[in-house]
DOMARRO-918500 format. One record per atom (N, C-alpha, C, O, CB): residue number from 0; residue in three letters; x negated, y negated, z negated. Coordinates in Angstrom, 2 decimals. Each point is the difference from the previous one (the first is absolute). Glycine has a CB too. Layout:
<atoms>
ATOM  pos  code        X        Y        Z
ATOM  NUM   Ala        X        Y        Z
...
</atoms>
This chain:
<atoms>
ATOM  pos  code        X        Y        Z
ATOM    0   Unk    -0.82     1.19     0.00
ATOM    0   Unk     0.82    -1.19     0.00
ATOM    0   Unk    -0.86    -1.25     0.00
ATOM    0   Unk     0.33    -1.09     0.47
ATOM    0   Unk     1.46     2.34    -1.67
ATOM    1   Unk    -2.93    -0.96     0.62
ATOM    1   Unk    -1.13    -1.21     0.11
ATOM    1   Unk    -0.20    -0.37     0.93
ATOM    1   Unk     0.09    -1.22     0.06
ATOM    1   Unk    -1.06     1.70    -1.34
ATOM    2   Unk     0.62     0.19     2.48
ATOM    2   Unk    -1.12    -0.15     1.32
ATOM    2   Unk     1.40    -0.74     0.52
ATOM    2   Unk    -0.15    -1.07     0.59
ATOM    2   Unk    -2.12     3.53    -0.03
ATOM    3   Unk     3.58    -1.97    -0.74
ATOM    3   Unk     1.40    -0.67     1.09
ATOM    3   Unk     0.27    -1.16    -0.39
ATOM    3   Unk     0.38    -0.82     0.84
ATOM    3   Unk     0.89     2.70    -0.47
ATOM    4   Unk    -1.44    -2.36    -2.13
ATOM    4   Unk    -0.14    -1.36    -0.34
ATOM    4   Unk    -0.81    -0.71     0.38
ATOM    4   Unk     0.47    -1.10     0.27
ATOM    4   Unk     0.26     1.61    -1.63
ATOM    5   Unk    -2.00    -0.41     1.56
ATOM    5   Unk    -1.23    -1.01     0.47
ATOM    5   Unk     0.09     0.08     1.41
ATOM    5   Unk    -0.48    -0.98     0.57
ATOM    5   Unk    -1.20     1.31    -2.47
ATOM    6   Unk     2.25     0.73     2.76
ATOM    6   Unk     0.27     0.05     1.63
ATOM    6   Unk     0.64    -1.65     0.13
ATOM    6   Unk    -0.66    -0.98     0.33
ATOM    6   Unk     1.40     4.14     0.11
ATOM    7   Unk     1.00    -3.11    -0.89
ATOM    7   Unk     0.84    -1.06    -0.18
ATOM    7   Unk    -0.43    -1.18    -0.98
ATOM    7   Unk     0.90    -0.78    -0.30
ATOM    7   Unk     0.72     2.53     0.87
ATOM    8   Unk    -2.44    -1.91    -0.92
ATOM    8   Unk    -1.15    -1.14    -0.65
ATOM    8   Unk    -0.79    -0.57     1.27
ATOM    8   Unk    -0.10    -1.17     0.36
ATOM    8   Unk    -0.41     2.55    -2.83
ATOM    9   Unk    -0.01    -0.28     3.03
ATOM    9   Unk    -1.19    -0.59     0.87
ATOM    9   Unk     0.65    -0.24     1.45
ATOM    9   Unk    -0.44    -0.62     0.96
ATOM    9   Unk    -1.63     1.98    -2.30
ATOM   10   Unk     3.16    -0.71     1.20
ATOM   10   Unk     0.89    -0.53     1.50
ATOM   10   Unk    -0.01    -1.24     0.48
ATOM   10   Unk    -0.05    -0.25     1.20
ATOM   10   Unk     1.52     1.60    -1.74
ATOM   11   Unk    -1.43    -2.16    -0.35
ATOM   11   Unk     0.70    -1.81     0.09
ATOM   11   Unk     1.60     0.08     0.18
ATOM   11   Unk     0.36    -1.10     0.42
ATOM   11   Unk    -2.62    -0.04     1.06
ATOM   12   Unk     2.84     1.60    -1.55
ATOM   12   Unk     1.65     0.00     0.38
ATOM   12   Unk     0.33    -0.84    -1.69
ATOM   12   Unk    -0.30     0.03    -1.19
ATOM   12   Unk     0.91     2.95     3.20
ATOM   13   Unk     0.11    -3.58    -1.13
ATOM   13   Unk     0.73    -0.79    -0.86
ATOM   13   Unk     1.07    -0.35    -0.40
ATOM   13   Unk     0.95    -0.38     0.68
ATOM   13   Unk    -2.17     0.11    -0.21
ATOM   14   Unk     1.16     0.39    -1.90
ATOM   14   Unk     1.55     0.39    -0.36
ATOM   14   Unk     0.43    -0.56    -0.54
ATOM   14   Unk    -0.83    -0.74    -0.53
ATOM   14   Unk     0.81     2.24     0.56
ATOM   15   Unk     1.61    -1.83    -0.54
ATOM   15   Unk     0.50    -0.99    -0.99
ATOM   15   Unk    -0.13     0.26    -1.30
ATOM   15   Unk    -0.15     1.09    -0.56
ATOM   15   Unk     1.53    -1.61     2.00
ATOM   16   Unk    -1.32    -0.69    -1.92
ATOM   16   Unk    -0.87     0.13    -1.78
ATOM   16   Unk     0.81     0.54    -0.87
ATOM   16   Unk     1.01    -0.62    -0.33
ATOM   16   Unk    -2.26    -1.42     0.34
ATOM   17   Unk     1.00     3.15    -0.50
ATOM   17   Unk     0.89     0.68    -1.15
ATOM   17   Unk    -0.13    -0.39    -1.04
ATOM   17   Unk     0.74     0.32    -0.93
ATOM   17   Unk    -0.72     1.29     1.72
ATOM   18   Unk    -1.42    -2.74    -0.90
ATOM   18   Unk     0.20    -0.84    -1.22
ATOM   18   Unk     0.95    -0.98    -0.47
ATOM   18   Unk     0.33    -0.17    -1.18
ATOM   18   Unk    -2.15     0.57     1.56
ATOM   19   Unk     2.41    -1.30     1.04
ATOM   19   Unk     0.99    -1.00    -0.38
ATOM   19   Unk     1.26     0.98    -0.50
ATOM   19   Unk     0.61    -0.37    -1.00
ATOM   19   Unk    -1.49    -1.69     2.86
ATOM   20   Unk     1.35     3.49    -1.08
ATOM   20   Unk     0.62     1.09    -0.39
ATOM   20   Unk     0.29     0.10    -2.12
ATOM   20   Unk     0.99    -0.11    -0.71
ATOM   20   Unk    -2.41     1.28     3.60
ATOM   21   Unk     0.19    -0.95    -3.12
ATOM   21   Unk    -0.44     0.46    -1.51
ATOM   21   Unk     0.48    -1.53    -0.76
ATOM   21   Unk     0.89    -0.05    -0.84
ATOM   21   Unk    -3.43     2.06     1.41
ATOM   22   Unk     1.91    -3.02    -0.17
ATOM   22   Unk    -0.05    -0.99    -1.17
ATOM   22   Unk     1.47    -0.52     0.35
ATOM   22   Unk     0.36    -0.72    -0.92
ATOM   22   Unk    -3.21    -0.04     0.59
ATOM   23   Unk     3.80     0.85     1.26
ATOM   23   Unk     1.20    -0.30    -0.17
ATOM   23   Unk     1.21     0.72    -0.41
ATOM   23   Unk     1.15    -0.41    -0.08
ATOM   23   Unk    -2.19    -0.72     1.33
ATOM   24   Unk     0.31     2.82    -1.59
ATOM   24   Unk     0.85     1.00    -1.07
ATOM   24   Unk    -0.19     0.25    -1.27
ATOM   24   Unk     0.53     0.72    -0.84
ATOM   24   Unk    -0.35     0.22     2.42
ATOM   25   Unk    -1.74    -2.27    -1.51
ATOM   25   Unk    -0.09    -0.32    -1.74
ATOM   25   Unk     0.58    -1.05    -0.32
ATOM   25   Unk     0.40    -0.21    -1.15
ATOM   25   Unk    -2.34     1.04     0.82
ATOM   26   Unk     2.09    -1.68     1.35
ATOM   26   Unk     0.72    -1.46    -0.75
ATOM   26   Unk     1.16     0.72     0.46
ATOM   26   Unk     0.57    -1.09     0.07
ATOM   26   Unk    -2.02    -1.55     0.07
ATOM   27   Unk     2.10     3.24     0.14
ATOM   27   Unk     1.74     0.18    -0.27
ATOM   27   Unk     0.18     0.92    -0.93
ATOM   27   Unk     1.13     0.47    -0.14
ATOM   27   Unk    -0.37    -0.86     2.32
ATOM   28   Unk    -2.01     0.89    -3.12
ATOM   28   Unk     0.18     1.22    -1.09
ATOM   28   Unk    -0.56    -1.52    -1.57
ATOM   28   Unk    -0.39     0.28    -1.13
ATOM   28   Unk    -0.72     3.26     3.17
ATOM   29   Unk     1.26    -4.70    -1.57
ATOM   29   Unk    -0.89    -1.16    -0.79
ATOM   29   Unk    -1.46     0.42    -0.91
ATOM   29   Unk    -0.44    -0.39    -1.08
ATOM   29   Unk     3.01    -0.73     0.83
ATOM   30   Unk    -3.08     2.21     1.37
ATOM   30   Unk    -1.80    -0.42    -0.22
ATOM   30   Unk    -0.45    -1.58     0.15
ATOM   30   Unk     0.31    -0.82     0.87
ATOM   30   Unk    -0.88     3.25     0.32
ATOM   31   Unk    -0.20    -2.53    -2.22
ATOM   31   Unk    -1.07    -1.48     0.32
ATOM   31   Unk    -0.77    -0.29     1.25
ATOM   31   Unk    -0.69     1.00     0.19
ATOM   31   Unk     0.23    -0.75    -2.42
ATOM   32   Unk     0.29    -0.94     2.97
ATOM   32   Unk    -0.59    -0.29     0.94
ATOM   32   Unk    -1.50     0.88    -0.09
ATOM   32   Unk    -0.44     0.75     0.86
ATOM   32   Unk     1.94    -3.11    -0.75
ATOM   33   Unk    -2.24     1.93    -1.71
ATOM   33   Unk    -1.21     0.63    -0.11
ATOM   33   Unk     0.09     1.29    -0.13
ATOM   33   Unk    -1.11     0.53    -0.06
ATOM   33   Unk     0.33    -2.26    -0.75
ATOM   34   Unk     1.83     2.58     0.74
ATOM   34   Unk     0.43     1.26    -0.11
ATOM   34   Unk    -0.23     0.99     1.11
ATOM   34   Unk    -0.44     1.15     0.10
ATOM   34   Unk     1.90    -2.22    -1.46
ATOM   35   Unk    -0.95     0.10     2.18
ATOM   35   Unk     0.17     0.57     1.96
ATOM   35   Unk    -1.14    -0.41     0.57
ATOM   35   Unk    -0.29     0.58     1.05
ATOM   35   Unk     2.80    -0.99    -0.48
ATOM   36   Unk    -3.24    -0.42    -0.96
ATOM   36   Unk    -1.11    -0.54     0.33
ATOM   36   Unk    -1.15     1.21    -0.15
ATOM   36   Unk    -0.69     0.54     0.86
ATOM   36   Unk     1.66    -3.02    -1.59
ATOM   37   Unk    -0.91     2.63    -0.39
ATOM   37   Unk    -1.39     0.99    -0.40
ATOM   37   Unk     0.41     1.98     0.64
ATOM   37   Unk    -0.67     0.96     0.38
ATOM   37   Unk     0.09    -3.04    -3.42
ATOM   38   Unk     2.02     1.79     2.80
ATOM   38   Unk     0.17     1.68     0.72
ATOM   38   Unk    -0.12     0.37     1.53
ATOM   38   Unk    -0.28     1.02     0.64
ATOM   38   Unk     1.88    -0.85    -2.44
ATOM   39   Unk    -1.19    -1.68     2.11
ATOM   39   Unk    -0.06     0.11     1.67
ATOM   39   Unk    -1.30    -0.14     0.34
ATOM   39   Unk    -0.21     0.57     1.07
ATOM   39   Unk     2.35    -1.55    -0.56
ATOM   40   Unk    -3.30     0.37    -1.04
ATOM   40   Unk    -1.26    -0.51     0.30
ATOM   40   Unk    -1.17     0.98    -0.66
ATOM   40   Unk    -1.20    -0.26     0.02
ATOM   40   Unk     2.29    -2.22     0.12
ATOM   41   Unk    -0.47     3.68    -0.73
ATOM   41   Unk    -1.23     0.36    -1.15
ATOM   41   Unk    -0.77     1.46     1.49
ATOM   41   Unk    -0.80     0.82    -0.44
ATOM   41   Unk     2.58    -1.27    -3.39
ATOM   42   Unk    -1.51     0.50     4.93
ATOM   42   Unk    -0.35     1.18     0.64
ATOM   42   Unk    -0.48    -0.95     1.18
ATOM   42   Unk     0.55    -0.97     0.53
ATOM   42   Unk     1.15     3.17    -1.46
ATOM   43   Unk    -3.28    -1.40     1.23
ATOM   43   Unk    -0.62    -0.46     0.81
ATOM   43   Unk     0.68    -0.18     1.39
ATOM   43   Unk     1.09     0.52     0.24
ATOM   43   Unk    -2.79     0.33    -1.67
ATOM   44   Unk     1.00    -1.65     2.39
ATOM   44   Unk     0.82    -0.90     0.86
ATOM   44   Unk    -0.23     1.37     1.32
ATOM   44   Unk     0.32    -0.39     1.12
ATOM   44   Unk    -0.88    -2.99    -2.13
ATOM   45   Unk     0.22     4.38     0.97
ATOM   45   Unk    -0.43     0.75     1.12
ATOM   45   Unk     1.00     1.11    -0.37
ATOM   45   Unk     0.50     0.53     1.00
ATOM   45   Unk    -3.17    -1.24    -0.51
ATOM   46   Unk     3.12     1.20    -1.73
ATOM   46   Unk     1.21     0.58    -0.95
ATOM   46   Unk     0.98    -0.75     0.55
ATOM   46   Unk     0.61     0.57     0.91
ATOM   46   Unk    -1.66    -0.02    -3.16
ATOM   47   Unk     1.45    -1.89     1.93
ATOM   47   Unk     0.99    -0.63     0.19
ATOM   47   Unk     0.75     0.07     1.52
ATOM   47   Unk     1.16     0.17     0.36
ATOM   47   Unk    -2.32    -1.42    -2.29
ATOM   48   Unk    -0.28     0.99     2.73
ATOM   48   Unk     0.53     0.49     1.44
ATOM   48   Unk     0.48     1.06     0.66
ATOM   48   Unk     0.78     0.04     0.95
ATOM   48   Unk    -1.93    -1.20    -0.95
ATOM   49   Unk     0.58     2.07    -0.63
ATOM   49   Unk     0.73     1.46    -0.13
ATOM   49   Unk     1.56     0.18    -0.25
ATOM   49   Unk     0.73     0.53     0.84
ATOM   49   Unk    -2.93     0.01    -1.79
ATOM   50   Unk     2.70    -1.03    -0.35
ATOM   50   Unk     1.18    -0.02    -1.09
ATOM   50   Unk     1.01    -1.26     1.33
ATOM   50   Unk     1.23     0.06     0.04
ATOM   50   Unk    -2.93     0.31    -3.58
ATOM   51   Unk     1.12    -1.10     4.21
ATOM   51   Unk     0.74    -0.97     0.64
ATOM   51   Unk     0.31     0.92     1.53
ATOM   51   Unk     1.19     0.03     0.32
ATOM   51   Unk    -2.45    -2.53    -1.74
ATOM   52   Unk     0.59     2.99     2.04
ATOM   52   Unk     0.45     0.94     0.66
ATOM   52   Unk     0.57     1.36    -0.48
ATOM   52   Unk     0.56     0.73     0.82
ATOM   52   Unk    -1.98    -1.94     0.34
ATOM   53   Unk     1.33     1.48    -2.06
ATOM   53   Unk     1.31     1.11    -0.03
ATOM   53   Unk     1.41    -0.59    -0.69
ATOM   53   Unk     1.12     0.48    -0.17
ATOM   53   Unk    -3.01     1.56    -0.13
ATOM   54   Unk     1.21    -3.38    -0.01
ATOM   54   Unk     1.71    -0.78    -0.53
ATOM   54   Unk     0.49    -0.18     2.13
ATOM   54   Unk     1.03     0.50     0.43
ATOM   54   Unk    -1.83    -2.94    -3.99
ATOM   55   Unk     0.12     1.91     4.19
ATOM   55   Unk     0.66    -0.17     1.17
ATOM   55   Unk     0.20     1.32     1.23
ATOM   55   Unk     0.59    -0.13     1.07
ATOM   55   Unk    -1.55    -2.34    -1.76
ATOM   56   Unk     0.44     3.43     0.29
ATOM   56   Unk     1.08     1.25     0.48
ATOM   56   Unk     1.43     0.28    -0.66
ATOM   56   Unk     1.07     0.17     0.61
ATOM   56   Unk    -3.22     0.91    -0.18
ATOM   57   Unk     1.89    -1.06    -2.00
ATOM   57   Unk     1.10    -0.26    -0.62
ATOM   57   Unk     1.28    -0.59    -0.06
ATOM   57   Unk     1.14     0.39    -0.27
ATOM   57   Unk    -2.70    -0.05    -0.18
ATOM   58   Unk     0.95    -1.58     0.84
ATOM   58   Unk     0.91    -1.34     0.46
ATOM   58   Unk     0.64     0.23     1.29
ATOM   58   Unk     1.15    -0.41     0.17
ATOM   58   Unk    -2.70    -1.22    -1.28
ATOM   59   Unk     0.86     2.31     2.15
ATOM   59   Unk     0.49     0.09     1.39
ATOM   59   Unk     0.87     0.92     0.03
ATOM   59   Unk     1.08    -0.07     0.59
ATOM   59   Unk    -2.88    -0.60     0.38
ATOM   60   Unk     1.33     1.76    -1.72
ATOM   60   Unk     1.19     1.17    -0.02
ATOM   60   Unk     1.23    -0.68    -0.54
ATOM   60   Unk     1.00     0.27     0.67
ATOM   60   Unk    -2.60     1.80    -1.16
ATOM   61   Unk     1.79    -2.79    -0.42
ATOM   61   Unk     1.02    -0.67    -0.62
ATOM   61   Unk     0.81    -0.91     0.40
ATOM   61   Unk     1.06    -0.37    -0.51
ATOM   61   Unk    -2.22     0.87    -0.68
ATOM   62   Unk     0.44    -0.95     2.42
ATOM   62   Unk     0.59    -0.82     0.96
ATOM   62   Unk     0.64     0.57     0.93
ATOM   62   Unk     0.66    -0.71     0.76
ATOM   62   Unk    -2.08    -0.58    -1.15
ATOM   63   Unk     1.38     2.39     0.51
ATOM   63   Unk     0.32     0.95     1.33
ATOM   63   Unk     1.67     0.85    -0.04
ATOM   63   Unk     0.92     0.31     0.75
ATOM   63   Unk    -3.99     0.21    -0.70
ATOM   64   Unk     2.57    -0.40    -1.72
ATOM   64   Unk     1.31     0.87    -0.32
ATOM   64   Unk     1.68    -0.99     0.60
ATOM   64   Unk     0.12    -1.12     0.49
ATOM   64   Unk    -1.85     2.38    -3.20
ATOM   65   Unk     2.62    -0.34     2.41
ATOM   65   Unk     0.88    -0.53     0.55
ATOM   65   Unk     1.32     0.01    -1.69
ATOM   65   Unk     0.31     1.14    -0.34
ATOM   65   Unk    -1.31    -0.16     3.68
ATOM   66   Unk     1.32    -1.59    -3.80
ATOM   66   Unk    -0.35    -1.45     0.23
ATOM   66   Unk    -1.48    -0.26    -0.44
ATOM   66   Unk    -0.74     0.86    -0.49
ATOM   66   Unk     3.23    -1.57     0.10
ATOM   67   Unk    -2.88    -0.80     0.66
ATOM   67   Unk    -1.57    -0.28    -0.30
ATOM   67   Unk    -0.08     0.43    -1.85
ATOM   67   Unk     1.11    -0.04    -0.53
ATOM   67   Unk    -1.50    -2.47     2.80
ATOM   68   Unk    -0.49     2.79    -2.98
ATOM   68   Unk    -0.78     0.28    -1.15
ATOM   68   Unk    -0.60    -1.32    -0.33
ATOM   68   Unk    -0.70    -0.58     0.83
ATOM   68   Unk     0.25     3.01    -0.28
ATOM   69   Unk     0.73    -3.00    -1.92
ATOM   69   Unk    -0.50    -1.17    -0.40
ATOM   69   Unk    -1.29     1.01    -0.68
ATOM   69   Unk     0.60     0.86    -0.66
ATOM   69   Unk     1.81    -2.98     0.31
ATOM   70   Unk    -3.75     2.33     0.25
ATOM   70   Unk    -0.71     0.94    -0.19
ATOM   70   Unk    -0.22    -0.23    -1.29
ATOM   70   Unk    -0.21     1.04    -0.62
ATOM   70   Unk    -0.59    -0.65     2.72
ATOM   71   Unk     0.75    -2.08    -3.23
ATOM   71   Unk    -0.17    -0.06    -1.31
ATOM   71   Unk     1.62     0.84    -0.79
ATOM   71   Unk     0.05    -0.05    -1.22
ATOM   71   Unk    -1.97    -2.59     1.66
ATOM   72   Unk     2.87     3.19     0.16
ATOM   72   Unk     1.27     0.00     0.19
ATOM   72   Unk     0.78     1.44     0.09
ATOM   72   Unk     1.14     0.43    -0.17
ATOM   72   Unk    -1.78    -2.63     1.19
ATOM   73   Unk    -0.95     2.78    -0.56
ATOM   73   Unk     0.57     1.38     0.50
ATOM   73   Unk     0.35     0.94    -1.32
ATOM   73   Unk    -0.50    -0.23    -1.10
ATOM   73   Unk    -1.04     0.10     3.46
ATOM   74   Unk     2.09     0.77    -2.20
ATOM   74   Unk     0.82     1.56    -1.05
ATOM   74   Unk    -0.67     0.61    -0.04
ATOM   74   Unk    -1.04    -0.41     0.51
ATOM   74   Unk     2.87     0.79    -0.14
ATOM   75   Unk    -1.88     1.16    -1.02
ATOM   75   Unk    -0.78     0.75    -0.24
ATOM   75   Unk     0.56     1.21     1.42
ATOM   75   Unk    -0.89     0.50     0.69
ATOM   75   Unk     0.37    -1.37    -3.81
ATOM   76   Unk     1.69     1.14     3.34
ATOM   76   Unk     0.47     0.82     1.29
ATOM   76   Unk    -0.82    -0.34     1.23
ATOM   76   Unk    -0.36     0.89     0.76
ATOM   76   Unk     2.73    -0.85    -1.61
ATOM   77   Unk    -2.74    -1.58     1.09
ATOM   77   Unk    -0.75    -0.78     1.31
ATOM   77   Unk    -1.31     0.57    -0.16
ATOM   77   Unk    -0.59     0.64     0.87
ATOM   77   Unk     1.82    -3.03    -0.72
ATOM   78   Unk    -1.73     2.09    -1.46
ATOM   78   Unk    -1.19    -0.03    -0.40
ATOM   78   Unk    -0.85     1.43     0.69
ATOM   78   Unk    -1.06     0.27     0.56
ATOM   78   Unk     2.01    -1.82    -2.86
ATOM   79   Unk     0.27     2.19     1.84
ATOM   79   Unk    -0.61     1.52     0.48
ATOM   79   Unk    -0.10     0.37     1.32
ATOM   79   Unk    -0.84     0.71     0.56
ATOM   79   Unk     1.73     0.03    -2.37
ATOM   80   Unk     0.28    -1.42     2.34
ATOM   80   Unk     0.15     0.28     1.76
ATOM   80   Unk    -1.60    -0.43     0.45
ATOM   80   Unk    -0.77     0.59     0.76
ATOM   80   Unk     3.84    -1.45    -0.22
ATOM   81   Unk    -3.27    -0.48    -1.34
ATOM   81   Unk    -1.13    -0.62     1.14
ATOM   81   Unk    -1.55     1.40    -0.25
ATOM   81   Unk    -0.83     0.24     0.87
ATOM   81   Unk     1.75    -3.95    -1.34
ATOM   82   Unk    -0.86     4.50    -1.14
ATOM   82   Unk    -1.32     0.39    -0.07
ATOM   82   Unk     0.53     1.23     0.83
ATOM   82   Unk    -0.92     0.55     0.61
ATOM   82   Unk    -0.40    -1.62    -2.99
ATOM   83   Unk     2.74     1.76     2.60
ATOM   83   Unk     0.17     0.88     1.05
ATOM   83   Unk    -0.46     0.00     1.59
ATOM   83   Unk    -0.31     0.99     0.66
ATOM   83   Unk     1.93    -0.93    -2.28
ATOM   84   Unk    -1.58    -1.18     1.96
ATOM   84   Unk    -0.20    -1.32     1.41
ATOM   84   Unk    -1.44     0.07    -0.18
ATOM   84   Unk    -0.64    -0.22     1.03
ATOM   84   Unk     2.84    -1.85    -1.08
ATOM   85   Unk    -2.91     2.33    -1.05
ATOM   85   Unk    -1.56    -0.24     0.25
ATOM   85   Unk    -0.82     1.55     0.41
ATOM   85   Unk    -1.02     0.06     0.68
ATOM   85   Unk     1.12    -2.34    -2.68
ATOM   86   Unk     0.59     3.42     1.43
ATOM   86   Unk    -0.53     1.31    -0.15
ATOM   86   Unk     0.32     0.33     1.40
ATOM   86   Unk    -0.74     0.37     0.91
ATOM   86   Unk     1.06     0.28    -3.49
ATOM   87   Unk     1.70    -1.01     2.52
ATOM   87   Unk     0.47     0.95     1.55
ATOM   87   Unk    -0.48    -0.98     1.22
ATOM   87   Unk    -0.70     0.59     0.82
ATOM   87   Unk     3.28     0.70    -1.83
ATOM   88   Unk    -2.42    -2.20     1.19
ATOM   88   Unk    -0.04    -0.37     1.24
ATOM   88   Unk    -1.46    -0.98     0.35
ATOM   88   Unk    -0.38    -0.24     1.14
ATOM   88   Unk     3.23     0.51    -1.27
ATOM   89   Unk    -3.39    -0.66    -0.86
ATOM   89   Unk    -1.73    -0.71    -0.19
ATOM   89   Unk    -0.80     1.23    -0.32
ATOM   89   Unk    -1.19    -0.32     0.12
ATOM   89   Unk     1.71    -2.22    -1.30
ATOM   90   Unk    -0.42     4.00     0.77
ATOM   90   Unk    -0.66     0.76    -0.15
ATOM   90   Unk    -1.22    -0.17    -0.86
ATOM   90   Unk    -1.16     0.29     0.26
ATOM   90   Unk     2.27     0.19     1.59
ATOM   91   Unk    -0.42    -1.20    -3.24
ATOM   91   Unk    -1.04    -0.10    -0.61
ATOM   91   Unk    -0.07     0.64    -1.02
ATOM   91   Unk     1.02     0.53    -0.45
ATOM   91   Unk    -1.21    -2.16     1.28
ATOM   92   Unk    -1.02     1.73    -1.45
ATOM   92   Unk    -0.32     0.96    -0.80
ATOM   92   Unk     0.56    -0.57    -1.56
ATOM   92   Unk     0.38    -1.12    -0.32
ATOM   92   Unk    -2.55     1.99     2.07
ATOM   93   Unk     2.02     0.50    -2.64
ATOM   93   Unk     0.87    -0.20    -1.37
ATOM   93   Unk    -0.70    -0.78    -0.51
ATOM   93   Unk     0.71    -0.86    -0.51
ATOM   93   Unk     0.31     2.78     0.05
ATOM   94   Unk    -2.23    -2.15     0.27
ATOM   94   Unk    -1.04    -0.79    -0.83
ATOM   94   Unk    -0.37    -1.28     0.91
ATOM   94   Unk    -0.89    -0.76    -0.40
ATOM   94   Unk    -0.17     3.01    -0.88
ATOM   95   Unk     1.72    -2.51     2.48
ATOM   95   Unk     0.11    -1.25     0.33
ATOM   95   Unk     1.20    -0.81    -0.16
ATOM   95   Unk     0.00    -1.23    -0.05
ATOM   95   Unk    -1.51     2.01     1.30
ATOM   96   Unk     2.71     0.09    -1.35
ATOM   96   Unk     1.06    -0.56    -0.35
ATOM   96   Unk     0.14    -0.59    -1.64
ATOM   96   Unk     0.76    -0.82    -0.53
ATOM   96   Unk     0.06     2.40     2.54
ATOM   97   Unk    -1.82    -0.84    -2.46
ATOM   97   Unk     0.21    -1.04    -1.90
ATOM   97   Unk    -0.55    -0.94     0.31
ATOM   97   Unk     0.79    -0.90    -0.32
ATOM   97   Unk    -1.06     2.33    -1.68
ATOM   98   Unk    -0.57    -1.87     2.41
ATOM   98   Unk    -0.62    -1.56     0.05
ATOM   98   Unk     1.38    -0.83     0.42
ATOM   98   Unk    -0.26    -1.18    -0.28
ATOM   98   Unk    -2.58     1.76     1.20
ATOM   99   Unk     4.22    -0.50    -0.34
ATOM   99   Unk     0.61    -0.52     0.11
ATOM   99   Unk     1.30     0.27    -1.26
ATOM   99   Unk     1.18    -0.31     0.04
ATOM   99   Unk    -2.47     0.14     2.44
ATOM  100   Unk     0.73     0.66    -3.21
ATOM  100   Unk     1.18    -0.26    -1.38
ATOM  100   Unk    -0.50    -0.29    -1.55
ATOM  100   Unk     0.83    -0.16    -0.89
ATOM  100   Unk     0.60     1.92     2.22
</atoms>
């Protein structure tokens, strides 16, 4: 699962920030600014790029469904479809699919 994280690190693809994602499901849970600050910021920036591309496969699948998936939003029934969506039809492996839960 390592070598497939640093693959999608060293890609350059670029993805939408799962950080603005995080610090706006702490301020609607009323975390402190410095709260969301230090959890969203405490993982190196080559980590982070990693965690931001599998938030935007995530996100896309969620966009796709019918109706659309608000993805901070989703259920636990969705939740599962999408890691089903990653094994059956992305063919990915079991120990690549936890990095996405």
């Amino acid at each position: 699962a390592t070598s497939s994280r640093n693959n999608l690190a060293k890609s350059g693809e670029t993805c939408p920030n799962r950080i603005v994602a995080a610090k706006a499901a702490m301020k609607a849970r009323d975390f402190s600014s410095q709260a969301s600050h230090l959890a969203t910021q405490s993982v190196i920036k080559s980590t982070q790029q990693v965690y931001n591309c599998y938030w935007d496969v995530f996100s896309r699948w969620c966009s796709k469904q019918n109706p659309p998936i608000q993805p901070r939003k989703i259920k636990a029934p969705s939740l599962a479809d999408f890691l089903i969506h990653l094994h059956r039809d992305k063919h990915k492996a079991y120990r690549t699919i936890t990095v996405y839960t």
